[in-house]
C-alpha positions as CSV (number, residue, x, y, z in Angstrom):
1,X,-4.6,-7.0,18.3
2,X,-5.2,-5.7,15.6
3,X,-8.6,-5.3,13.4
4,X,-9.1,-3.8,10.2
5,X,-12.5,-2.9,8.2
6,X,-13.3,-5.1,5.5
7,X,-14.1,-4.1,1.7
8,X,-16.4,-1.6,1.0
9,X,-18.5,-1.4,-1.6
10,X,-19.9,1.6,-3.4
11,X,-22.7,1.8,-6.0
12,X,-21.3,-1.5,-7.3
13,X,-17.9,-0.7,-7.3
14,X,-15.7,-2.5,-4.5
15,X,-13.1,0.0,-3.0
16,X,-10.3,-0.9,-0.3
17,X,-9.6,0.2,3.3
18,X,-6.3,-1.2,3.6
19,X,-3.1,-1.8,1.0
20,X,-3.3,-5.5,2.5
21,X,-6.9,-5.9,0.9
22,X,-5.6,-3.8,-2.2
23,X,-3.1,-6.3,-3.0
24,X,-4.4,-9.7,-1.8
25,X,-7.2,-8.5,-4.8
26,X,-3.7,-8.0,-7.0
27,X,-2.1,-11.2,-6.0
28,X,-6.0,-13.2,-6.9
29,X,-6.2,-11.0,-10.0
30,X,-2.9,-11.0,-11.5
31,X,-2.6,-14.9,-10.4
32,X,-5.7,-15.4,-13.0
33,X,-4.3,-13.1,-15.6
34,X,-0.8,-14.7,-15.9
35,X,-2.5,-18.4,-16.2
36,X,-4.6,-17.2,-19.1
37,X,-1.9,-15.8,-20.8
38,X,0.5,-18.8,-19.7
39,X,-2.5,-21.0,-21.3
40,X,-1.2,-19.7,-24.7
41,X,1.8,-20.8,-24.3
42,X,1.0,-23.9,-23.1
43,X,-1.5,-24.4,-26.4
44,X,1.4,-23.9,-28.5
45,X,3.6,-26.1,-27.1
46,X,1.1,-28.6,-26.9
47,X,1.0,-28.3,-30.6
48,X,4.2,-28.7,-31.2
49,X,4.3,-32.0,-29.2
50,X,1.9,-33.7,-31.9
51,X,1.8,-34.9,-35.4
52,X,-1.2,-33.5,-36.3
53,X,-2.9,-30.3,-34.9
54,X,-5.0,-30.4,-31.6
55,X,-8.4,-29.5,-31.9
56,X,-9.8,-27.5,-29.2
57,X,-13.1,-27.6,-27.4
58,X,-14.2,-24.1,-28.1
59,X,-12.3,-22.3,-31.3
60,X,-11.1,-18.9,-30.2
61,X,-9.3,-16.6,-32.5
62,X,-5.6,-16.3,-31.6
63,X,-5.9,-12.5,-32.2
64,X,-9.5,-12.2,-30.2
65,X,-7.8,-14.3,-27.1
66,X,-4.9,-11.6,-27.4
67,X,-7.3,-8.5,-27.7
68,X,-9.0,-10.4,-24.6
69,X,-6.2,-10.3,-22.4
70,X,-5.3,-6.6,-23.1
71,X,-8.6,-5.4,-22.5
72,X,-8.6,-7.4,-19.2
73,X,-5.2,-6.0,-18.2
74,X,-5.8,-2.8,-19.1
75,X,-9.7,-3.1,-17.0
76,X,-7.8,-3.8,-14.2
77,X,-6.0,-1.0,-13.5
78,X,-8.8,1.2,-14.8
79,X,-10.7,-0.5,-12.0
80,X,-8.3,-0.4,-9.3
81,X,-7.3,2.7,-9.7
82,X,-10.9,4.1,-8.8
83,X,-11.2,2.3,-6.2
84,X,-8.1,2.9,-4.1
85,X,-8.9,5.6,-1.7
86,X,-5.7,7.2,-1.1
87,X,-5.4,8.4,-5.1
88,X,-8.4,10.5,-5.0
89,X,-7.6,11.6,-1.6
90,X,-3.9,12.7,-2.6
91,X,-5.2,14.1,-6.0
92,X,-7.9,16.4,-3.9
93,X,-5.9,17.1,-1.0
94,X,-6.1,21.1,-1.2
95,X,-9.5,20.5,-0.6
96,X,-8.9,18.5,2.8
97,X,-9.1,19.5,6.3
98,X,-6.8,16.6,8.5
99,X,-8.4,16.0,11.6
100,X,-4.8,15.4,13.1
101,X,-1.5,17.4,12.4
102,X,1.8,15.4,14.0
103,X,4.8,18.2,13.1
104,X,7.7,15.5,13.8
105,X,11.6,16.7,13.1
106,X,14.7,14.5,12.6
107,X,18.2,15.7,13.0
108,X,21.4,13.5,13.5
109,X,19.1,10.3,13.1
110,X,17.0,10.8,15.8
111,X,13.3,11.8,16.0
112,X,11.2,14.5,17.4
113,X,8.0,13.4,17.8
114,X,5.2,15.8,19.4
115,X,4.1,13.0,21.3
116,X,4.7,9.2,21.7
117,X,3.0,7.3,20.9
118,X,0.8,9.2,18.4
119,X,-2.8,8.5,19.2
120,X,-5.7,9.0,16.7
121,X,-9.5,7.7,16.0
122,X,-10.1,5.4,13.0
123,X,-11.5,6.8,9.6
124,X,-9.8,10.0,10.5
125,X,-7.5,11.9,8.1
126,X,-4.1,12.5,9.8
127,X,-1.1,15.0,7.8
128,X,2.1,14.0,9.1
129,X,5.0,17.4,8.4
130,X,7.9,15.9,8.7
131,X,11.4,18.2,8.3
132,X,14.8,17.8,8.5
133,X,17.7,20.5,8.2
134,X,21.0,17.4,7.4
135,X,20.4,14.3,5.7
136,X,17.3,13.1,3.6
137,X,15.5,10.2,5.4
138,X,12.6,8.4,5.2
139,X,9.5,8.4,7.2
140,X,7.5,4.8,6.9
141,X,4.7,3.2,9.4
142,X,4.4,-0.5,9.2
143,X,1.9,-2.7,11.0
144,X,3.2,-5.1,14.0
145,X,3.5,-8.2,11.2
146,X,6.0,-6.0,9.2
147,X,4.1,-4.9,6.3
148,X,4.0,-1.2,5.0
149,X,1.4,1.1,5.7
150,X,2.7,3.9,4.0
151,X,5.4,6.0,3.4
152,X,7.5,9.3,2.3
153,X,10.8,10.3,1.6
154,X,12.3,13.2,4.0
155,X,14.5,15.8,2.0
156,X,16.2,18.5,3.9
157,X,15.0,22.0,3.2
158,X,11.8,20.9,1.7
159,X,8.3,20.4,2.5
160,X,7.1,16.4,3.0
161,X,4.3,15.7,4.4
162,X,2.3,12.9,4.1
163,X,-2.2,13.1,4.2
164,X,-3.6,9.4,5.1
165,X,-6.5,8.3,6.6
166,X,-6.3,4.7,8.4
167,X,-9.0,1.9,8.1
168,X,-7.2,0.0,10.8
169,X,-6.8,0.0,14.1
170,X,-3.8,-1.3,16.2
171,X,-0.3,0.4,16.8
172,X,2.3,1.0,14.2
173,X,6.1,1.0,14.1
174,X,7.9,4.2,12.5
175,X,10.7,3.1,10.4
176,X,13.7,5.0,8.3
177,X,12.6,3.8,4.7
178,X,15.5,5.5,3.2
179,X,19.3,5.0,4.0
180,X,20.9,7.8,6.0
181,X,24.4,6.5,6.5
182,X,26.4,4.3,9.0
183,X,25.5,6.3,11.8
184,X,21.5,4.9,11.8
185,X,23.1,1.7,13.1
186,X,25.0,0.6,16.1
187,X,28.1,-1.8,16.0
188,X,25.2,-5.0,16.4
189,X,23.9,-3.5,13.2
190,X,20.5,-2.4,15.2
191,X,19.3,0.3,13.2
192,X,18.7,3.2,15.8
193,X,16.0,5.3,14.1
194,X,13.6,2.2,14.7
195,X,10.9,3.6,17.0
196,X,8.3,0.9,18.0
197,X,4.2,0.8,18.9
198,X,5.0,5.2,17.8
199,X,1.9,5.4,16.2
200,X,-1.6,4.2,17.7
201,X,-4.9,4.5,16.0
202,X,-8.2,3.1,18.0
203,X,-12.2,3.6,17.5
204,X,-12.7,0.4,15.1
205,X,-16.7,-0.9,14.8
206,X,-16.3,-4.3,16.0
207,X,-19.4,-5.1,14.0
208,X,-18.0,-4.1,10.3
209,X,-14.0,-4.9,11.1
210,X,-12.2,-8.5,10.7
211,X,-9.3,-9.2,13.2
């Protein structure tokens, strides 16, 4: 089973462990945003309905509503965008010492891992190097319910490597997250480069995580 650590808050500002938390606050916020705007809409048609004009409750300036909802869109991603971890971590990654390294290789769409599965503590930071020498792939770890973690693409020749640092304990999936030709798959259509429970992260608090 899987547990994750809930919400942190810093000097007033909430910040997010996971990308589920990150965008079940999206889904609440954007949810909100499109009924106000959609609330225009509404108003007008309303109108448009009647004889004579409606007279609302509270009178709002059209322009002032509009002005409203831009300043609240563009809040919003001021806001988030400070408090997802992983940008300021990516942005100041020179300056980061991973507590893991996992070199892993793929050649004729199959893996090299240094180990399986890859074991780590929670709240560590972890670089994954992945290389390839023939085709450009992708390297993706997903949680046991199917939803992304994170995620790079593989080009051939170049460096990719990928700093995270996971809030979550339980064991991942790695996952091709780019298309590498007919050969990934067998004749069932089973895509061979699926490699599951190849990533493992343990050490959560009981006391500040949620299952």
């Amino acid at each position: 089973m899987m547990c994750e650590y809930t919400s942190i808050s810093k000097g007033g500002v909430m910040t997010f462990a996971t990308s589920v938390e990150l965008l079940k606050f999206h889904t609440v916020a954007y949810t909100i945003y499109a009924l106000l705007i959609i609330s225009v809409i509404a108003w007008f048609a309303y109108n448009l309905t009647r004889k004579e004009k409606a007279k609302s409750a509270v009178r709002i300036p059209f322009y002032g509503y509009i002005a409203f909802l831009v300043a609240g869109g563009v809040g919003h991603h001021i806001f988030t965008y400070n408090a997802i971890p992983w940008v300021s971590e990516d942005i100041m990654r020179h300056e980061i010492k991973p507590d893991y390294v996992f070199d892993i290789q793929i050649h004729d769409h199959k893996w090299k891992f240094p180990q399986l599965p890859m074991k780590v503590e929670a709240g560590k930071k972890v670089l994954f190097n992945v290389s390839t020498d023939d085709l450009t792939y992708g390297f993706g770890l997903f949680r046991q319910d199917g939803t992304l973690v994170t995620q790079m693409q593989v080009v051939p020749h170049h460096k990719n490597d990928l700093l995270w640092t996971f809030n979550e304990c339980g064991k991942f999936d790695v996952y091709p997250t780019e298309y590498s030709g007919p050969a990934e798959y067998d004749e069932n259509g089973k895509d061979l480069m699926f490699v599951k429970d190849a990533f493992e992260v343990t050490g959560c608090d009981e006391k500040s995580a949620k299952r």
